[in-house]
C-alpha positions as CSV (number, residue, x, y, z in Angstrom):
1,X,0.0,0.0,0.0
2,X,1.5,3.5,-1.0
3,X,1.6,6.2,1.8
4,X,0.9,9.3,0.4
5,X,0.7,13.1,1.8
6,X,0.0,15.4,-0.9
7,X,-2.6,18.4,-0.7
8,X,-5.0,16.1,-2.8
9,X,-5.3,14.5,0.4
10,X,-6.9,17.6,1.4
11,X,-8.9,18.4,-1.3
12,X,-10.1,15.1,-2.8
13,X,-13.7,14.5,-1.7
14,X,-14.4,12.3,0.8
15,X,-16.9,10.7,2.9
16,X,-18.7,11.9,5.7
17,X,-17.7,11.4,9.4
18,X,-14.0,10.8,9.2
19,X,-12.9,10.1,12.6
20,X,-10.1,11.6,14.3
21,X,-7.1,9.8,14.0
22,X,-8.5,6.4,12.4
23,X,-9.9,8.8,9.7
24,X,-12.2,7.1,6.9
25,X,-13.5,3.7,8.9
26,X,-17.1,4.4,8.8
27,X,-19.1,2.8,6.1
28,X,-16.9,0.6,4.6
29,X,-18.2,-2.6,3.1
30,X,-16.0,-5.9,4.0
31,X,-17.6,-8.3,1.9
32,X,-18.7,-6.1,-1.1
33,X,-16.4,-2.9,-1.4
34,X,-17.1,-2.6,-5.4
35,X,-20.6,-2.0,-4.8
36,X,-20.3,0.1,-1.8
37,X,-17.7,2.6,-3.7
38,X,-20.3,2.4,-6.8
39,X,-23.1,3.6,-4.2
40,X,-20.2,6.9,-2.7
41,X,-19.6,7.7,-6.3
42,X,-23.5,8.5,-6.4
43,X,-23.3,10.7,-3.5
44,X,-19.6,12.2,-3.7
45,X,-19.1,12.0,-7.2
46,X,-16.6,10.3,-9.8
47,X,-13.5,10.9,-7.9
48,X,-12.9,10.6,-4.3
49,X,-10.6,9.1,-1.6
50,X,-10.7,7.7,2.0
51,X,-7.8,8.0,4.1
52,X,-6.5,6.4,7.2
53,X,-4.1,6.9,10.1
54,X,-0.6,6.5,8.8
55,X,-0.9,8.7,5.7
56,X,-3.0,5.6,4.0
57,X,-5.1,6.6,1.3
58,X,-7.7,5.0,-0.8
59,X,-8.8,6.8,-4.4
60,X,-11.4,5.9,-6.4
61,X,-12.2,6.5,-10.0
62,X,-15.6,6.2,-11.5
63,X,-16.4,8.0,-14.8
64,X,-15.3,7.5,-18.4
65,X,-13.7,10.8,-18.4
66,X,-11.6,10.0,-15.5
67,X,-10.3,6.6,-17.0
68,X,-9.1,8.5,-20.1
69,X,-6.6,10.4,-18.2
70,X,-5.1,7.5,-16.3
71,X,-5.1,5.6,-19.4
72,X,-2.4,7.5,-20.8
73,X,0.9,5.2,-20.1
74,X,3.3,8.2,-20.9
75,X,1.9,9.5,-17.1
76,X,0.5,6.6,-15.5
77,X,1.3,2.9,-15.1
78,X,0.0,0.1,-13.4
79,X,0.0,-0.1,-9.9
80,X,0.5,-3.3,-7.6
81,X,-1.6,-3.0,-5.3
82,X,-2.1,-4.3,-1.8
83,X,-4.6,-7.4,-3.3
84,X,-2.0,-8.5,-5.6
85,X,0.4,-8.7,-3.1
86,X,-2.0,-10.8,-1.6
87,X,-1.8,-13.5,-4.5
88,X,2.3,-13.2,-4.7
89,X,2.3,-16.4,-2.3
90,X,0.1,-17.9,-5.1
91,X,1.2,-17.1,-8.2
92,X,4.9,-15.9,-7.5
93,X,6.3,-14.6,-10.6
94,X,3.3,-15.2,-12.6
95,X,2.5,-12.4,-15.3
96,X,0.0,-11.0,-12.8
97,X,2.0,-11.3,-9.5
98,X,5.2,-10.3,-11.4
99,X,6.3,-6.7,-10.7
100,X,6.1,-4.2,-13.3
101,X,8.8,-4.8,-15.9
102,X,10.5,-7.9,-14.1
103,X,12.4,-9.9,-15.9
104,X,10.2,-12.6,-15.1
105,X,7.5,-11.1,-16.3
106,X,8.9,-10.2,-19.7
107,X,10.5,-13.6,-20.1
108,X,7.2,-15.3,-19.3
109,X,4.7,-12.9,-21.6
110,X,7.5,-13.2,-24.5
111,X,6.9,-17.2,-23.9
112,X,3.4,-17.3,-23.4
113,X,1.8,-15.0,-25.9
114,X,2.9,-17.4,-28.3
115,X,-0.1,-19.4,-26.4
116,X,-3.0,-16.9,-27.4
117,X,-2.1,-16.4,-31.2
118,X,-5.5,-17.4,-33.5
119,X,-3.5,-20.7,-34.7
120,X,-3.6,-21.6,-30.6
121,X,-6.8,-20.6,-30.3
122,X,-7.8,-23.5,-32.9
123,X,-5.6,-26.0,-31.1
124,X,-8.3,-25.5,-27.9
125,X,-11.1,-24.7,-29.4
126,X,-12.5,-28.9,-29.5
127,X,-11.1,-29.4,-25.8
128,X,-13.6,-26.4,-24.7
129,X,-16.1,-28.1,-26.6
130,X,-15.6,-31.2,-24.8
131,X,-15.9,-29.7,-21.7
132,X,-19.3,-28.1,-22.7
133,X,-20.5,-31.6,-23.2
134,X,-19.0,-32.6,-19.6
135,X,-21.0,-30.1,-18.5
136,X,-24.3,-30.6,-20.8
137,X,-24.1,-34.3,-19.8
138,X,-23.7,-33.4,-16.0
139,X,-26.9,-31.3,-16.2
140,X,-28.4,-34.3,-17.8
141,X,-32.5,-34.2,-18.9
142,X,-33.9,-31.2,-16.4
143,X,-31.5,-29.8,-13.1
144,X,-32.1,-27.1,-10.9
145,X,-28.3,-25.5,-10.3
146,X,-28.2,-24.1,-6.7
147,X,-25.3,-22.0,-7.2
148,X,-24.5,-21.2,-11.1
149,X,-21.3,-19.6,-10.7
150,X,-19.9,-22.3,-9.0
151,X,-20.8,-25.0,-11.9
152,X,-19.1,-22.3,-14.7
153,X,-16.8,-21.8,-12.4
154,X,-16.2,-25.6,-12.6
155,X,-16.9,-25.7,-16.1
156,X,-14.3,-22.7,-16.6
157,X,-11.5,-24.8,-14.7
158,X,-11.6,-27.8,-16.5
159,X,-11.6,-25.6,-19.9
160,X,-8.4,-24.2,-18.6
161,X,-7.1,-27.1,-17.0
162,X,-7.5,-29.6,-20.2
163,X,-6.7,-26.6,-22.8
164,X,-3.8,-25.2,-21.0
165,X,-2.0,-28.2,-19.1
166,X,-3.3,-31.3,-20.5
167,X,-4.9,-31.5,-16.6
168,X,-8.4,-32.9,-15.6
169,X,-9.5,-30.9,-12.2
170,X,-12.4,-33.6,-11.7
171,X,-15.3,-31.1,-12.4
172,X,-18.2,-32.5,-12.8
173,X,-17.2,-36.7,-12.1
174,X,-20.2,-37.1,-9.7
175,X,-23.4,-36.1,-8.6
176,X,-21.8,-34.7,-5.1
177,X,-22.7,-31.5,-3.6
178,X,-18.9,-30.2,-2.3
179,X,-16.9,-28.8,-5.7
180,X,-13.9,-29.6,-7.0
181,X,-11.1,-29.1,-4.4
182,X,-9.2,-27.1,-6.9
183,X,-11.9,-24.9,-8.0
184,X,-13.4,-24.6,-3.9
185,X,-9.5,-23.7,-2.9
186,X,-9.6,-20.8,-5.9
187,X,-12.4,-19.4,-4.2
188,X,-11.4,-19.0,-1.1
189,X,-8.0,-17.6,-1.8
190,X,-9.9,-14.9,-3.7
191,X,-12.4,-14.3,-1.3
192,X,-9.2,-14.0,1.6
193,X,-6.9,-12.4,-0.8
194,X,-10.0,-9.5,-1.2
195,X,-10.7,-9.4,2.5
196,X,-7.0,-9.3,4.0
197,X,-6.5,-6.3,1.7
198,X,-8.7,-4.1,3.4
199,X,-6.8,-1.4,6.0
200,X,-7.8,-2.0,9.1
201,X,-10.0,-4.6,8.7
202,X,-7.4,-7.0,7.3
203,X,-5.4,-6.9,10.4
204,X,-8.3,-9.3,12.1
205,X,-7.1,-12.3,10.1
206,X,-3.8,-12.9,11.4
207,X,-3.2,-16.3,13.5
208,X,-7.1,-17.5,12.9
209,X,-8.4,-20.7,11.5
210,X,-8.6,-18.8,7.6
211,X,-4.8,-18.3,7.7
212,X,-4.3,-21.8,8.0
213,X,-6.8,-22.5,5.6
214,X,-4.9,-20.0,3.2
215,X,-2.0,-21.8,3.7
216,X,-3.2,-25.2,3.4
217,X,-5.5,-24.4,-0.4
218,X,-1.7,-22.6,-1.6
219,X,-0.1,-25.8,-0.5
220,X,-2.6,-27.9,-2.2
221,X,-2.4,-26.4,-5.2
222,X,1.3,-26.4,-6.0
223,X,1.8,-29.5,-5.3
224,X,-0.8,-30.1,-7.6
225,X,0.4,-28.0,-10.6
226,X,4.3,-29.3,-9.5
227,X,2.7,-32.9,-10.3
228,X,1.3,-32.0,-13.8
229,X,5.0,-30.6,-14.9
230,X,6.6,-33.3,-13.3
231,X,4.3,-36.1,-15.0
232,X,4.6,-33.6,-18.3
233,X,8.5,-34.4,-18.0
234,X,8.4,-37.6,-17.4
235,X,6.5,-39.0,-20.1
236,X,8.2,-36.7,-22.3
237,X,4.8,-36.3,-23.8
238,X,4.1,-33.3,-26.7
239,X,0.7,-31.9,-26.6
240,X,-0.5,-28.4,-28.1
241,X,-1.4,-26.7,-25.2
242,X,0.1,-23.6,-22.6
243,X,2.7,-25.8,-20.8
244,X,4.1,-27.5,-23.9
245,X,4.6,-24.3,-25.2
246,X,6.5,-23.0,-21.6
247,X,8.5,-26.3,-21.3
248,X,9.8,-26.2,-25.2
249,X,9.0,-22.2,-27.0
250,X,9.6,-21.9,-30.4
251,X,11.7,-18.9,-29.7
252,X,14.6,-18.1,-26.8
253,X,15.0,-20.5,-23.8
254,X,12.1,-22.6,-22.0
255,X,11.0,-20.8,-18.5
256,X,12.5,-22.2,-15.5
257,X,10.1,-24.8,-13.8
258,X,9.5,-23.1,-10.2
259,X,8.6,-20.2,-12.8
260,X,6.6,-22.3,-15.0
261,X,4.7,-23.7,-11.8
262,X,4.4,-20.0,-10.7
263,X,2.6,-19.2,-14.7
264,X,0.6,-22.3,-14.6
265,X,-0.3,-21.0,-11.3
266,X,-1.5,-17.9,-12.0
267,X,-3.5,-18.9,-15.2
268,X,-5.4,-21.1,-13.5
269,X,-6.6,-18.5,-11.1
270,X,-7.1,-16.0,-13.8
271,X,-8.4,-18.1,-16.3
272,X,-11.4,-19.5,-14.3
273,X,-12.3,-17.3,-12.1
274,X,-13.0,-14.6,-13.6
275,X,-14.8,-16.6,-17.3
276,X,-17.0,-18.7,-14.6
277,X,-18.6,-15.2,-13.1
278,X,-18.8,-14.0,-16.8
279,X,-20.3,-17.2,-18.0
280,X,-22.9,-17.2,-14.9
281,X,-24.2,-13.4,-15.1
282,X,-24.7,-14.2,-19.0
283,X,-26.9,-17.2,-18.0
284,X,-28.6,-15.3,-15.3
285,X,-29.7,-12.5,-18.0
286,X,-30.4,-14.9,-20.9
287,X,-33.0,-17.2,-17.7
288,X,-34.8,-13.8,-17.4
289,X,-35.2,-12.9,-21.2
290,X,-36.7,-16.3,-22.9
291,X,-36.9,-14.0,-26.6
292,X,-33.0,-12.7,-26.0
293,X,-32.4,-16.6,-25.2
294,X,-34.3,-17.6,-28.5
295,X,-32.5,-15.3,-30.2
296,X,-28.9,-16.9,-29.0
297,X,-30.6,-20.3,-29.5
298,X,-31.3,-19.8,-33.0
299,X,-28.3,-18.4,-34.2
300,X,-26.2,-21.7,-32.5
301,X,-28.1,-24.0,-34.4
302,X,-27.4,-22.4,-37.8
303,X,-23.8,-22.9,-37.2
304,X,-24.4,-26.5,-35.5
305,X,-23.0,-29.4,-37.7
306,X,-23.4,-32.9,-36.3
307,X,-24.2,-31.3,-32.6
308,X,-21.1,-29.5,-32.7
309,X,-19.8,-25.7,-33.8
310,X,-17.0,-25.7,-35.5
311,X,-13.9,-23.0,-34.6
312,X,-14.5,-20.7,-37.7
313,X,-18.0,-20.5,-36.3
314,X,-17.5,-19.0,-33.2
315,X,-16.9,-15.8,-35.5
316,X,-20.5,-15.5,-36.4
317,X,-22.0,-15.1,-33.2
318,X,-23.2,-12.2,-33.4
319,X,-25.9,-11.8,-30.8
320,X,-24.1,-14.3,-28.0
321,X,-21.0,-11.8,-28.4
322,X,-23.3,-8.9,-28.0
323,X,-24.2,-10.5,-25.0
324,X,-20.9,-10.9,-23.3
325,X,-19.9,-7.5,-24.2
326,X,-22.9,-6.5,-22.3
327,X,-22.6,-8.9,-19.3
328,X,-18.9,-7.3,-19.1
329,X,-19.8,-3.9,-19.7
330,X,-22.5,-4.1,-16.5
331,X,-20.7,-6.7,-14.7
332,X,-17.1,-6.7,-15.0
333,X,-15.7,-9.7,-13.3
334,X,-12.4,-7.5,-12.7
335,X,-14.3,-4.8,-11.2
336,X,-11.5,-2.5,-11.9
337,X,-7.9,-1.9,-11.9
338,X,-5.2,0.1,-10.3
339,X,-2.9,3.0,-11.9
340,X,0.1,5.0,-10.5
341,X,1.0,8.4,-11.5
342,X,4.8,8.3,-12.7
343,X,4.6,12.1,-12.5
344,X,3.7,15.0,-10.7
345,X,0.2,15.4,-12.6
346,X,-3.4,16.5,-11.9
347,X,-6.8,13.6,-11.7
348,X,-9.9,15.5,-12.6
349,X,-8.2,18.6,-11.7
350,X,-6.8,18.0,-8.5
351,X,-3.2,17.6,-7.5
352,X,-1.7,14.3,-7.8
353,X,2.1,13.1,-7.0
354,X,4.0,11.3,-8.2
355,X,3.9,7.8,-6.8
356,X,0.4,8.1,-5.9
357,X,-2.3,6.0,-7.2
358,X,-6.0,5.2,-7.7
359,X,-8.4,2.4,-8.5
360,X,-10.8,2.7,-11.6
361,X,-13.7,1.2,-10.4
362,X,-14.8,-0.5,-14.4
363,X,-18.5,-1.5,-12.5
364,X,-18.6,2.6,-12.3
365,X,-17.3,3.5,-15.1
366,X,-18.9,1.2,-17.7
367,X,-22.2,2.0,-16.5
368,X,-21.3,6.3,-17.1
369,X,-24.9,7.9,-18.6
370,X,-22.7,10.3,-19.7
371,X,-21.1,8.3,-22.5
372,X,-23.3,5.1,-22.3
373,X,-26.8,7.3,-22.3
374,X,-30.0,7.0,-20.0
375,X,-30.0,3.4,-19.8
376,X,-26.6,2.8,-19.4
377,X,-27.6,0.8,-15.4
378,X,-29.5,-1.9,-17.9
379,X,-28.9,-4.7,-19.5
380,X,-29.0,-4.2,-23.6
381,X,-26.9,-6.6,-25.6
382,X,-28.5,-4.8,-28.8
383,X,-26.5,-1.5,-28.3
384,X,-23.5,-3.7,-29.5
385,X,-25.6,-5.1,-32.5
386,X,-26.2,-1.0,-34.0
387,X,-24.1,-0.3,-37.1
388,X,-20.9,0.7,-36.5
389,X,-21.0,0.8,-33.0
390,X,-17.3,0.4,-31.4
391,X,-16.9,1.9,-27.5
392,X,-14.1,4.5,-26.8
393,X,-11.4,3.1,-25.0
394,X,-12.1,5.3,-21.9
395,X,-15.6,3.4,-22.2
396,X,-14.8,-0.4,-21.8
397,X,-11.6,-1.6,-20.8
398,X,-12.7,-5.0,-18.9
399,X,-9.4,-6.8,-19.5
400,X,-7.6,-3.9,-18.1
401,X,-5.1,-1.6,-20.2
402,X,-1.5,-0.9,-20.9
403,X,1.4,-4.2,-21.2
404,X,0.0,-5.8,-18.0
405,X,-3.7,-6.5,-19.5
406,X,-5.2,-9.7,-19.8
407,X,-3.1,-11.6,-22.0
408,X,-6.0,-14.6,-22.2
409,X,-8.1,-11.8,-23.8
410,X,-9.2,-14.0,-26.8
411,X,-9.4,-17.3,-24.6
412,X,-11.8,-15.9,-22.7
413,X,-14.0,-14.5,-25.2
414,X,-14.0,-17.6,-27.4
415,X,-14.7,-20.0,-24.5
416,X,-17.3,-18.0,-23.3
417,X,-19.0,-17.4,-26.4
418,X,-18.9,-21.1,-27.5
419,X,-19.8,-22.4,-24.3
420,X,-22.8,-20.2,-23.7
421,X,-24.1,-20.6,-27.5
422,X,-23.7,-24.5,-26.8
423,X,-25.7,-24.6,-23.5
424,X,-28.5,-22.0,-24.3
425,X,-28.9,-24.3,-27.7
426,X,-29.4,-27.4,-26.1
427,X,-31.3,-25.8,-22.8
428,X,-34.2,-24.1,-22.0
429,X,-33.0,-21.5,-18.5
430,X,-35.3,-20.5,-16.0
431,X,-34.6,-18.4,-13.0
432,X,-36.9,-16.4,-10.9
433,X,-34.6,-15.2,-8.0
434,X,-33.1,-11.7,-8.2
435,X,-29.9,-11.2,-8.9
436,X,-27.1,-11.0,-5.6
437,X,-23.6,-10.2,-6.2
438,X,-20.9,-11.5,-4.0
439,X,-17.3,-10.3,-4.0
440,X,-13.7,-12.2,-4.3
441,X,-11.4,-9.7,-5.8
442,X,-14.1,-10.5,-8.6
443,X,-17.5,-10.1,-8.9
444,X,-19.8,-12.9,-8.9
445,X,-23.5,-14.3,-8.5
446,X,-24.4,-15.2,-5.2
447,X,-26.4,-18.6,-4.7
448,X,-27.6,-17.8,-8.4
449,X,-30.3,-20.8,-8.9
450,X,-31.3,-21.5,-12.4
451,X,-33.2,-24.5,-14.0
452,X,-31.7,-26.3,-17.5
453,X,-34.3,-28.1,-19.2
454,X,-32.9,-30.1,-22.1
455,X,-34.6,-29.3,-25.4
456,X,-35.8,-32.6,-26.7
C-alpha cells in the first residue's frame, strides 16, 4: 500500500464522518467494497478518496472521463496494489504477481503470448467443446443448479485445466454436492486475498483458523500443478497446449520450472475465475429474457454441424457476443484496476504526486450515462448489434489496459462465447430469483439458482 501526503489528500472529496485519528472507517463494506464505492460515487461524485491513520489513502475513480486520463501510459502505469500482493504467495512470478517490468515477467509474456495467437486458439477450441458436453451431460435431462457460478466456475477450470496443461481438475465426475477441491481452494483464496486487503480490517485475520486454511489451499495447489509438470517431464509427452509451449517455446530458452509452476499458477486462477462469473451473469440475464435466449438459441443452431460448432463458427456469433460484451460492460468480473501516476500530474483537476495511485472502479465507469446514455444501469446486448457501433477506450476496458492487461483476452472471449451458444442451444434457462452479487477480488453471483431443461 503507497503512503501518500499530498494536498489532494486535502482536497479530494471524501466521505462523511471521518474520525479523528482512524480517519475514513465508517461505512466501509468488508464483503462487497465494489458495490459500496459504486453507491459513494453516487453521493460524492466520480473521484474521491478515504484515508486512514498513517498517511494511507484509498482513491477511487468512477467515470469514463476519468479513465481517459489514467489511461495515458506516458503518465501513468500500473500499480500493484495491496490485493495482488496478496496472491504473490500464489502465483509468485506469474505475469499478474510479477512486478512491473521484471524480468520474469517479460521472459514469461515473451513465452506465453505465443499461447494466445488465432492458430492456438484452434488447437483448444475442440477441448472447450468437450468440456461443454461434460457439462451438458452433468446437467443431464432437467436440473435445478443451486449456485451457477460455482458450476461455470467448474466448467471454466476444467476448460483451462485440459486446454492449458493437458490436466483434468475432476469437475463434474459425480453427482456430489462439495466442488472440485481445486476450484473450492480458488475461491477462497480470492475471497481471503479481497478481505486481508482491506486497511484495518485486514489486520483481524492474522493467526485465525482462515490463515491456516490459506495456507493449506496454496499448499494444495502447487503441489498439484508441480505434479502435472513433473508427469509432463516424465512422459516426455508433446501436446499443443500452454505448458508445452513453456517447457519447449519456439523462440529463446524454456521458462525455468518453479517459474513455469508460478505461470501455470497464475493462469489457472485468472483463467477461471474470472470466465465462470462471466459465464454465470450471462446465464442469469439470458434465464430472465426467454426472446434474448431464443435469439442466441437460434443463431447456434445455424452454425451446429453434427451437434457441434466448429472454430470458424465462433466468429458469427453475433448476438451471443453482443451478449458478453454487455454482461462485461454491467458486470465486469475484474471490477477495476489500479494505476500510479509516474509524474507530478493532476486527476480531474486535482493535484496528484508522483507515486500516488488510484483504483478505476470499471462496475462505475462502464455503466457512465454520460457516455453510455439513460439506460446505461440496464442490461441491452442490442446497443453492441447498431451499425458501426465500437466503445471509446475510456468506455470499456474489462481486460484492463496498458502491457499488463489480460493476455488470455481472446481465450476468454471464445470460450465463453462457444460455451454459452452450446448450452442455451441445447437448454431451455429459467430463473426467478433476483440477482445478488458477491465479492472475491471478482464479482460474482451469489447462490444464483437456475433451472436447465434439455430441449428434446
Amino acid at each position: 500500500m503507497t503512503t501518500t501526503k499530498s494536498a489532494a489528500a486535502q482536497s479530494i472529496p471524501h466521505p462523511p464522518n471521518r474520525i479523528p485519528i482512524l480517519g475514513d472507517v465508517l461505512g466501509m463494506d468488508r464483503k462487497r467494497p465494489n458495490q459500496k464505492t459504486l453507491w459513494q460515487f453516487s453521493q460524492l461524485g466520480p473521484l474521491y478518496r478515504r484515508s486512514f491513520v498513517g498517511g494511507v489513502h484509498l482513491t477511487f475513480a468512477g467515470s469514463a472521463a476519468l479513465m481517459r486520463e489514467v489511461i495515458d501510459e506516458k503518465t501513468w502505469m500500473r500499480h500493484f496494489a495491496r490485493p495482488y500482493e496478496k496472491l504473490v504467495p500464489v502465483g509468485g512470478d506469474g505475469l499478474f504477481t510479477a512486478s512491473n517490468d521484471s524480468a520474469e515477467w517479460r521472459h514469461g509474456h515473451e513465452v506465453l503470448i505465443q499461447g494466445f495467437v488465432p492458430a492456438a486458439m484452434s488447437d483448444y477450441h475442440d477441448t472447450m467443446l468437450n468440456v461443454a458436453e461434460l457439462t451438458s451431460r452433468w446437467l443431464g435431462d432437467t436440473r435445478t443448479v443451486t449456485d451457477t457460478a460455482a458450476m461455470m466456475g467448474d466448467t471454466a477450470l476444467e476448460v483451462i485445466g485440459r486446454a492449458g496443461f493437458g490436466y483434468s481438475v475432476g469437475a463434474f465426475e459425480s453427482d456430489a454436492a462439495e466442488r472440485a477441491p481445486f476450484a473450492a481452494a480458488l475461491t477462497r483464496v480470492f475471497s481471503y486475498a479481497q478481505e486481508s486487503a482491506i486497511p484495518l480490517l485486514g489486520k483481524l485475520f492474522g493467526g485465525s483458523k482462515r490463515d491456516r486454511q490459506h495456507a493449506q489451499d496454496i499448499e494444495f495447489m502447487k503441489s498439484t500443478v508441480l505434479e502435472v509438470i513433473e508427469t509432463r517431464r516424465r512422459t516426455g509427452e508433446r501436446c499443443p497446449d500452454l505448458l508445452d509451449r513453456m517447457m519447449h517455446p519456439a523462440e529463446g530458452p524454456a521458462l525455468p520450472d518453479d517459474n513455469i509452476a508460478d505461470q501455470v499458477l497464475t493462469l489457472f486462477i485468472a483463467g477461471h475465475e474470472t470466465t465462470g462469473n462471466l459465464l454465470s451473469f450471462a446465464t442469469h440475464f439470458l434465464a430472465r429474457d426467454p426472446e434474448l435466449a431464443a435469439q442466441v438459441r437460434a443463431e447456434a443452431a445455424a452454425v451446429t454441424t453434427d451437434g457441434r460448432i466448429a472454430y470458424e463458427d465462433v466468429a458469427k456469433l453475433r448476438v451471443t457476443d453482443a451478449v458478453i460484451a454487455e454482461t462485461l460492460r454491467l458486470w465486469p468480473t475484474a471490477p477495476g484496476f489500479f494505476r500510479e501516476a509516474r509524474e507530478d500530474t493532476t486527476l480531474g483537476g486535482y493535484p496528484i504526486a508522483a507515486g500516488e495511485w488510484v483504483f478505476v472502479l470499471l462496475l462505475a465507469v462502464q455503466r457512465d450515462p454520460g457516455v453510455w446514455g439513460g439506460d446505461a444501469g440496464e442490461f441491452r446486448p442490442d446497443r453492441w448489434l447498431e451499425n458501426g457501433f465500437r466503445p471509446k477506450p475510456w468506455m470499456y476496458r474489462p481486460f484492463g489496459t496498458g502491457p499488463r492487461s489480460c493476455i488470455g483476452q481472446a481465450f476468454a472471449l471464445h470460450e465463453a462465447k462457444l460455451i454459452i451458444a452450446s448450452l442455451v442451444r441445447d437448454f431451455e434457462l429459467a430463473s426467478t430469483g433476483e440477482l445478488d452479487v458477491e465479492e472475491n477480488l471478482t464479482l460474482r453471483p451469489s447462490n444464483l439458482e437456475v433451472t436447465f431443461s434439455r430441449i428434446k
